[in-house]
VEXMI-431501 format. One record per residue (C-alpha): residue in three letters; z, y, x; residue number from 0. Coordinates in Angstrom, 2 decimals, padded with zeros to 5 digits. Layout:
BEGIN
  code       zz       yy       xx  pos
   ALA        Z        Y        X  NUM
...
//
This chain:
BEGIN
  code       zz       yy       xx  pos
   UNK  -016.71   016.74   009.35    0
   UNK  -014.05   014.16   008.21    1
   UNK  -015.29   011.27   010.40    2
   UNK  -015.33   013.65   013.17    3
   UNK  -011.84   014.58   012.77    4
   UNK  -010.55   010.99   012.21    5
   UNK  -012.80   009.56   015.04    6
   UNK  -010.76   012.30   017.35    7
   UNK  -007.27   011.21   015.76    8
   UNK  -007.72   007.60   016.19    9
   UNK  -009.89   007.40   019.82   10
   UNK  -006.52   009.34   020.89   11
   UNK  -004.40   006.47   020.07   12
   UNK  -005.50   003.45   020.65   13
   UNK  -006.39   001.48   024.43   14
   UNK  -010.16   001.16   023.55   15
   UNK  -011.49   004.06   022.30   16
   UNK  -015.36   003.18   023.02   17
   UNK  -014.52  -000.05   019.94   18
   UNK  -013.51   002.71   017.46   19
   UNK  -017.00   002.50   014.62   20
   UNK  -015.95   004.33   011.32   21
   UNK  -018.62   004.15   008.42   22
   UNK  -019.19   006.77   005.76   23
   UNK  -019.97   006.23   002.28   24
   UNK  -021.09   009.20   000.42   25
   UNK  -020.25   009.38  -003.50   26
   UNK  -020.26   012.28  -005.94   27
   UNK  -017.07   013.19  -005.90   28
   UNK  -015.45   011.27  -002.72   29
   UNK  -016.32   009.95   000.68   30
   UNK  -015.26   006.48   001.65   31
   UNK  -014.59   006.50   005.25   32
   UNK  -014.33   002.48   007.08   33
   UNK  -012.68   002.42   010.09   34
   UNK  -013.08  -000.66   012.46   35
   UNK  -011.26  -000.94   016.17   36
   UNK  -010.40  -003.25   018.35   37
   UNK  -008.15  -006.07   016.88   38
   UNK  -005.26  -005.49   019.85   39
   UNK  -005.30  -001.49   018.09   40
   UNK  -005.08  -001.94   014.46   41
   UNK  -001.10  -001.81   014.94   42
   UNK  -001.84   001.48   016.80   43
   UNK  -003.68   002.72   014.31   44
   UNK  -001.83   001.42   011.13   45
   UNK   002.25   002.29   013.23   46
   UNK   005.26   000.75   011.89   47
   UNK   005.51   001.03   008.02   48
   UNK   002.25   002.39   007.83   49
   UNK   003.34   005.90   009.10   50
   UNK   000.30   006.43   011.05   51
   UNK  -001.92   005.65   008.86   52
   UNK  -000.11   007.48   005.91   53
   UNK  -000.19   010.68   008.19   54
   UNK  -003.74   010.44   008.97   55
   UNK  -004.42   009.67   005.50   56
   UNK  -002.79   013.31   004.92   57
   UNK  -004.90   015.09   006.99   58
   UNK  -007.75   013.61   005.97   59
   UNK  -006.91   014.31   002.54   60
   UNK  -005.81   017.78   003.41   61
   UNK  -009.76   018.24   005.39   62
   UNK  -011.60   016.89   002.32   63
   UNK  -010.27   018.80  -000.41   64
   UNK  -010.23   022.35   001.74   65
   UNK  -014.20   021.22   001.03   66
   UNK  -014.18   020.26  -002.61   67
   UNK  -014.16   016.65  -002.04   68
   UNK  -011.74   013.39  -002.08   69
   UNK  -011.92   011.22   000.66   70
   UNK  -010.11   007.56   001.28   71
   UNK  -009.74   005.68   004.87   72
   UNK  -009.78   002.28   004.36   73
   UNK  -008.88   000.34   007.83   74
   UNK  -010.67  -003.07   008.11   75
   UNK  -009.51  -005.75   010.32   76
//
């Protein structure tokens, strides 16, 4: 449900949607979610001072713990 939701968010924003890969790690209690794009989109994705990435760091946060869970994006370059 998560990666669905942040694959949405962040295939919206950036110029090469079909380079957007996000890997899930399942623990106990959270869900590590990886998120890889194209290397001209990372500024897209990450926005100036982080405020992208801070809001869709909300939502996601917001999604996960609606189901009981914690969940972290981590944005690899």
């Amino acid at each position: 449900m998560e990666k669905d939701l942040v694959e949405y968010i962040v295939k919206s924003l950036v110029d090469v949607p079909d380079e957007v890969s996000i890997n899930v790690i399942e623990g106990e209690k959270s869900t590590i979610l990886e998120l890889k794009v194209a290397s001209e989109d990372v500024g897209k994705v990450i926005g100036k001072q982080g405020r992208i990435a801070k809001a869709i760091r909300t939502i996601l946060s917001a999604s996960a713990t609606k189901g009981g869970k914690r969940a972290v994006l981590e944005i690899l370059d």
